[in-house]
C-alpha positions in Angstrom: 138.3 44.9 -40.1 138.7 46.7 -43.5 137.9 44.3 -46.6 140.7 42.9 -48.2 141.3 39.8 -50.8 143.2 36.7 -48.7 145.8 34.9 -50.4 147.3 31.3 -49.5 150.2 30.4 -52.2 152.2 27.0 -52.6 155.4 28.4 -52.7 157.7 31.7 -52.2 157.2 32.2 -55.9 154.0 32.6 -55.7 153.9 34.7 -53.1 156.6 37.3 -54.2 154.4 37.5 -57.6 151.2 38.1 -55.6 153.3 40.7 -53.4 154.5 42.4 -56.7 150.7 42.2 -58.2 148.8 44.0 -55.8 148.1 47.6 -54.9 148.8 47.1 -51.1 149.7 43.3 -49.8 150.7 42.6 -46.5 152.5 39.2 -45.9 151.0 37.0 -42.9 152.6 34.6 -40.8 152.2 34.3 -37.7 149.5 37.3 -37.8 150.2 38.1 -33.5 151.0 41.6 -34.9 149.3 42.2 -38.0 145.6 40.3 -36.9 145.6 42.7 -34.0 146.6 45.5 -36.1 143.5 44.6 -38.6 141.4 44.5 -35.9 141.9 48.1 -34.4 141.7 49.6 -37.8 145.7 50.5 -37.9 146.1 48.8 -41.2 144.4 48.3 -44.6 146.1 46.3 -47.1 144.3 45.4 -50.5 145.5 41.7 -49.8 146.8 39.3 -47.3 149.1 37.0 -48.6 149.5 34.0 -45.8 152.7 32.5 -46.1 151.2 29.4 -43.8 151.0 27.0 -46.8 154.7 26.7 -47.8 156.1 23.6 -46.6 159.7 25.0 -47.4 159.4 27.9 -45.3 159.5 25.3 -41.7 161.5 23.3 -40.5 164.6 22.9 -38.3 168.1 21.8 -39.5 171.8 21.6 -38.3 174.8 20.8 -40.4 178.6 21.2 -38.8 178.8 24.5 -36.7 175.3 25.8 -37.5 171.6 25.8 -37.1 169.2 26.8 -39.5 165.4 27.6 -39.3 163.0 28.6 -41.4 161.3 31.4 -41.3 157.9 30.1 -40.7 158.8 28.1 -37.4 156.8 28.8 -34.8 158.4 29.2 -31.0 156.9 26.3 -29.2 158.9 24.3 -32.7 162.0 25.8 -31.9 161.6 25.5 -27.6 161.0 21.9 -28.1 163.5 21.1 -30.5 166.1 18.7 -29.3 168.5 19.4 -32.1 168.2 23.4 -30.6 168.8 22.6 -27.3 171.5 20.7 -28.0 173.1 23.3 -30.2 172.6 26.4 -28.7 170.0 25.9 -25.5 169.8 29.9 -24.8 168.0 29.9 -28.2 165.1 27.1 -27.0 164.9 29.2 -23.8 164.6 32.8 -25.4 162.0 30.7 -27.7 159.9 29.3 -24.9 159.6 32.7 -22.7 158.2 34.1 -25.8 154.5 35.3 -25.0 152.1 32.8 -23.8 150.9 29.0 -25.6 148.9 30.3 -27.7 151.3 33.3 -28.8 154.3 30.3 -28.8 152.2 27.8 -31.1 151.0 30.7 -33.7 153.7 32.8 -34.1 156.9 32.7 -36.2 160.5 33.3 -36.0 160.2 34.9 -39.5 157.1 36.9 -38.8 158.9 38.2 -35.3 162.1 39.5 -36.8 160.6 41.0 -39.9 158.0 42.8 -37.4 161.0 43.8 -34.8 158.9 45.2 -32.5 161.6 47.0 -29.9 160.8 44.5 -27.2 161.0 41.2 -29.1 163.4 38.8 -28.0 164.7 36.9 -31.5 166.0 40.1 -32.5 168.5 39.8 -29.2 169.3 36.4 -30.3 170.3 37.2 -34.1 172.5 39.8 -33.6 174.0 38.0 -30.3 174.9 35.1 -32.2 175.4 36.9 -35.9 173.1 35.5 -37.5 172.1 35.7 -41.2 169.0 36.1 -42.9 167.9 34.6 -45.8 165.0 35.7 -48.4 164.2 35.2 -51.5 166.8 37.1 -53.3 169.7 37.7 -50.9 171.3 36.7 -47.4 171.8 39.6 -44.9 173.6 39.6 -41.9 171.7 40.0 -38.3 173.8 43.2 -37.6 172.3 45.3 -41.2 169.1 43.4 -40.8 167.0 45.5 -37.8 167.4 49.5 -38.6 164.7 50.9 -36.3 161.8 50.4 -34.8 159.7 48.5 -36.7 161.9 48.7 -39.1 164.0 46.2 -41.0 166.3 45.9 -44.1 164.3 44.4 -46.2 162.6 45.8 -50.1 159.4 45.7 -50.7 158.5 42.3 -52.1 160.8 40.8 -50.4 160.4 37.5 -48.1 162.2 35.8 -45.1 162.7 32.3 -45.9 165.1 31.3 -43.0 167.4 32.3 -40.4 171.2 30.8 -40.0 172.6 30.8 -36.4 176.5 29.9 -35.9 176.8 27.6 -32.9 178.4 29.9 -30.1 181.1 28.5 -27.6 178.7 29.7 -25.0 175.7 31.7 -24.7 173.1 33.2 -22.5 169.9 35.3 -22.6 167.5 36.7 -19.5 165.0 39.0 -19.7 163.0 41.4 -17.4 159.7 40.8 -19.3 156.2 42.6 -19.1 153.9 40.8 -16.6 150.8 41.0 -19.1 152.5 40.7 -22.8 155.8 38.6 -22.3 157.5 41.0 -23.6 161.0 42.1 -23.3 160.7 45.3 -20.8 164.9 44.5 -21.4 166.7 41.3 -22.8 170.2 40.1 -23.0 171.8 38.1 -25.1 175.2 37.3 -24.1 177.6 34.6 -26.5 181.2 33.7 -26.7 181.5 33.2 -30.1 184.7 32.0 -32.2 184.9 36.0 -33.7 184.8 37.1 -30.2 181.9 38.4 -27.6 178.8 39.5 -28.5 176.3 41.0 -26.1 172.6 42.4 -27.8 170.3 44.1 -25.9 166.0 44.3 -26.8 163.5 46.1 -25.4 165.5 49.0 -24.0 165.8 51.2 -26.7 164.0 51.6 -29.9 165.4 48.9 -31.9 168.0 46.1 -31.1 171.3 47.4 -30.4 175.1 45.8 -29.1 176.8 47.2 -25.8 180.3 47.3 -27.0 181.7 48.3 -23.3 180.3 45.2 -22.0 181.8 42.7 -25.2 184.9 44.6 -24.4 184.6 44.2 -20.8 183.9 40.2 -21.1 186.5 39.9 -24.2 189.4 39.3 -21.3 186.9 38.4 -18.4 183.9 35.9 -19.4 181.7 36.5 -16.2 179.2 38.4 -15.1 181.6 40.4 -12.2 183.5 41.5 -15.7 180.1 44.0 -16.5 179.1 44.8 -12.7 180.1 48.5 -13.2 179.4 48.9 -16.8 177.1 51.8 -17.1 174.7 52.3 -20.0 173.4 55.4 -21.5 169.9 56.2 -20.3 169.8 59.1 -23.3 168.3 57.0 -26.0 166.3 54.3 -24.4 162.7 53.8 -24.2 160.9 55.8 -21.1 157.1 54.9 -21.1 154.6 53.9 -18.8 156.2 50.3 -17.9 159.7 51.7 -17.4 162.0 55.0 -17.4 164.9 55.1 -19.5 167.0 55.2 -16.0 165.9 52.2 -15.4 166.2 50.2 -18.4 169.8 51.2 -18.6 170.2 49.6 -14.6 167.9 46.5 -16.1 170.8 46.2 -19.3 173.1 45.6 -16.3 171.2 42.8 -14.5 169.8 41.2 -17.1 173.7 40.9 -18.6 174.8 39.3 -15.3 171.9 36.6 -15.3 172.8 36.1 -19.1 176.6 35.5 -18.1 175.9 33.3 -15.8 173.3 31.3 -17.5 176.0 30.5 -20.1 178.2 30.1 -17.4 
């Protein structure tokens, strides 16, 4: 690794000042991206400021029709959260097919969605369910929140502090994943919701995007027969060395099904 100056504040305050005082910060919270990242010589910030000190950034809570987690969660919290399964159980699932242990009991709900890798699976849930993000200075909804690969809506300085799902009528997610990584090769995540039907799909294309054939397709017809012969474009999808972009768009279609009938 390149020498940098680690950082562990108290609170988001002291954070955002560190993040506004240095010449090239990086924010750490789970670190399954970043440490990595260090290691191969990709990245080399001035300063790592670890975000795995603040006490307000965890947590899990639900109040009326929605559940709310902070950003530095980890995914074996929010698998094994009763309050979660209860809720909204295709949110405990998609946490606990995340990666492996280790991956499940390090990494964060906040440090995955500010990452977005293409073929991470929380994006699939906050825009399935229309989520809102929260940071330190505004709240912004799921759908303006991921713009591209590895790229999200959020300033420079600015911090994740927790993650607001509505509670869905129904909802499903399934997942064709990597053998080795976990990863989403291609995720759906399918919910009835009281604005309608919302279908997000991860991995197959460069960032996390809605099939609006199949929510209009399952708007009149919640099952999984409703999508059967809803085609994807292949055009824009990821073609690499674990899958062509004909076959993702065929994957979009399964995986759909499965999530239909898992919140079926």
């Amino acid at each position: 690794m390149y020498e940098f100056e680690y950082h562990r504040p108290k609170s988001v305050a002291d954070a955002v000042s560190l993040l506004g005082d240095k010449s090239d910060p990086k924010v750490l919270s789970g670190g399954m991206t970043l440490i990595p990242t260090l290691k191969q010589r990709l990245a080399a910030p001035s300063d790592l400021v670890d975000l795995g000190a603040i006490a307000d950034l965890k947590g899990i809570s639900v109040s009326g029709n929605t559940v709310k987690i902070g950003a530095m969660t980890t995914h074996a919290t929010v698998a094994a959260s009763a309050e979660v399964a209860k809720a909204i159980p295709a949110l405990a699932k998609l946490a606990g097919g995340i990666g492996d242990p280790h991956v499940r009991h390090r990494g964060t709900i906040g440090g995955s969605i500010s990452n977005n890798d293409p073929s991470a699976d929380y994006p699939a849930a906050l825009v399935g369910l229309g989520a809102t993000v929260h940071t330190n200075t505004r709240d912004i909804a799921a759908d303006d929140f991921f713009v591209g690969m590895f790229t999200t809506a959020l300033e420079p300085g600015e911090i994740v502090t927790a993650i607001s799902f509505p509670v869905p009528e129904k909802a499903g997610y399934a997942k064709f994943p990597n053998p080795a990584s976990r990863y989403a090769v291609v995720g759906v995540f399918v919910a009835k919701t009281a604005g309608g039907v919302r279908v997000a799909v991860t991995g197959a294309g460069p960032c996390v995007f809605r099939a609006s054939a199949m929510e209009a397709a399952l708007a009149s017809n919640f099952s999984a027969d409703a999508v059967a012969n809803v085609k994807i474009a292949a055009d824009e999808l990821n073609n690499d060395l674990h899958a062509s972009r004909e076959y993702r768009a065929h994957l979009v279609t399964v995986m759909a099904k499965r999530a239909i009938a898992s919140a079926a």
